[in-house]
Structures are given as structure tokens and as C-alpha cells.
C-alpha positions in Angstrom: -2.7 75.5 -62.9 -4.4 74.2 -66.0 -2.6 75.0 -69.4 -3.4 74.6 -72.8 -1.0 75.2 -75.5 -1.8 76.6 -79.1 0.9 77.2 -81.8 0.3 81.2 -83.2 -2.3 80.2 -85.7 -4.7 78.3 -83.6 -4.7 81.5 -80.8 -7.1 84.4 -81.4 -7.9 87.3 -78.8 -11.5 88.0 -79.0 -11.3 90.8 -76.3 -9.7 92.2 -73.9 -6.6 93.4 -75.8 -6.8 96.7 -74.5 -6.2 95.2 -70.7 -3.7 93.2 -70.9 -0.2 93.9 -69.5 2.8 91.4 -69.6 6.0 90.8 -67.5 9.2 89.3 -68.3 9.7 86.6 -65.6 13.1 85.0 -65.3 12.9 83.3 -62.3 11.2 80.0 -64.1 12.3 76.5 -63.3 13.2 76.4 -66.5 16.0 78.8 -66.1 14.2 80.2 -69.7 12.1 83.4 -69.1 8.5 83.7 -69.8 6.4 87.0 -71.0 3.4 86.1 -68.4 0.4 88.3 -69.8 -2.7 89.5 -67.4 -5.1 91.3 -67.6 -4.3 94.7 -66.1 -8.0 95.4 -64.8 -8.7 92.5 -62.2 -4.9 90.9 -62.6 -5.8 87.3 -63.6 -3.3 85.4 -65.7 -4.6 85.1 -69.0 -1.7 83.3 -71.1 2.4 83.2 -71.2 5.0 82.4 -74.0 8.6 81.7 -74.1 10.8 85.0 -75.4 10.9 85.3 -79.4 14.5 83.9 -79.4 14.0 80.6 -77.6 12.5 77.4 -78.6 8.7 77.2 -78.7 8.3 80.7 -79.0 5.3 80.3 -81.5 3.1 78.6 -78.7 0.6 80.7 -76.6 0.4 78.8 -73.3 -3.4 79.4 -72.1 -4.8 79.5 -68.7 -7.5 76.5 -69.2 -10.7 78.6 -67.6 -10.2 81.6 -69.7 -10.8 79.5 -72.9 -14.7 78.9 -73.5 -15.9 75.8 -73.3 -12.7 74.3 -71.6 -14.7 72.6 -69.0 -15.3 69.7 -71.3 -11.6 68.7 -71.6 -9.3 66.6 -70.0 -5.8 66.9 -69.2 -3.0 64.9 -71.3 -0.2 65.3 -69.1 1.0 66.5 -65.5 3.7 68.4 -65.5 6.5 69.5 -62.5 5.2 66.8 -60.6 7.6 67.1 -58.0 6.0 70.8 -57.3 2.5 69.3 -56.7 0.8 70.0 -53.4 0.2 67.1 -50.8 -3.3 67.9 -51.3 -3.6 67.0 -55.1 -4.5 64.0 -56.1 -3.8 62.1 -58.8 -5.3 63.4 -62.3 -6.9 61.1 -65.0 -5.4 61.9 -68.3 -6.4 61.5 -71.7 -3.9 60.6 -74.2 -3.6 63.0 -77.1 -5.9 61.5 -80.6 -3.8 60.8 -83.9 -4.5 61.7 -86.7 -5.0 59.1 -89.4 -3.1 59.8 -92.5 -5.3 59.5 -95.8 
């Protein structure tokens, strides 16, 4: 699964609002539960976030293909590694660009 993380004012809707449905998943490897949204017409993920009272709870985390245009990028990190299938090879990341301070 390709994510992409935006903290609340970066994330904007532009349609669908009307469709989508969430869950409250606690069975996470996290042990922390998720509200996993999808869209309640065809039942594609469309984006999670941690519950209101935990850490990081002002990040949307984005399924990559939903986003326009997010065929361009390139992933910075991998992540549960240990839950990769034999079948995936390894993925060329791009480190994450600083900003210069002025």
C-alpha cells in the first residue's frame, strides 16, 4: 500500500464526501486504532487517521492513487518491512528535500 501523509491543512476533499463511510479499526499493529475511511459506493480505501486523542491525530494518511498526479512521486520510506510479501522487491526511495532557512 502506498501512503502519503498530510497534516489537516494541506488535505482538501474535492469530492466524494457524500460517499464516504469510515470504521474504527483496532486491530492495527500498532495496538493504536485507526478511523479507515472508504468510499461507501465501490469500497476503495480512500484515507485513514489515528483517533482525535492520540498522537498524530492531525495527519490524513492518503491512499497514494487516489491523489492526482501521484504517479510522479517516489517513496521516502518503507515501512513494516517485516510484513512485506516474498514477492516485493526492493523500493528505491527518495530522501525527503530540506528546506533552506532564509
Amino acid at each position: 500500500m502506498t501512503n502519503v501523509w498530510f497534516k489537516n491543512e494541506a488535505f482538501t476533499l474535492n469530492a466524494g464526501q457524500d460517499a464516504l463511510k469510515f470504521f474504527q479499526d483496532t486491530d492495527t499493529n500498532t495496538g493504536k486504532p485507526l478511523s479507515r475511511y472508504f468510499c461507501s459506493n465501490c469500497g476503495s480505501n480512500v484515507f485513514f487517521r489515528m483517533s482525535p486523542d492520540l498522537p498524530r491525530s492531525d495527519i490524513y494518511i492518503v491512499q497514494g492513487p487516489a491523489i492526482e498526479g501521484s504517479e510522479i512521486w517516489a517513496p521516502r520510506k518503507e515501512s513494516f518491512l517485516a510484513n512485506k510479501l516474498p514477492w516485493v522487491k526492493h523500493l528505491e526511495t527518495k530522501p525527503k528535500e530540506k528546506k533552506s532557512k532564509l
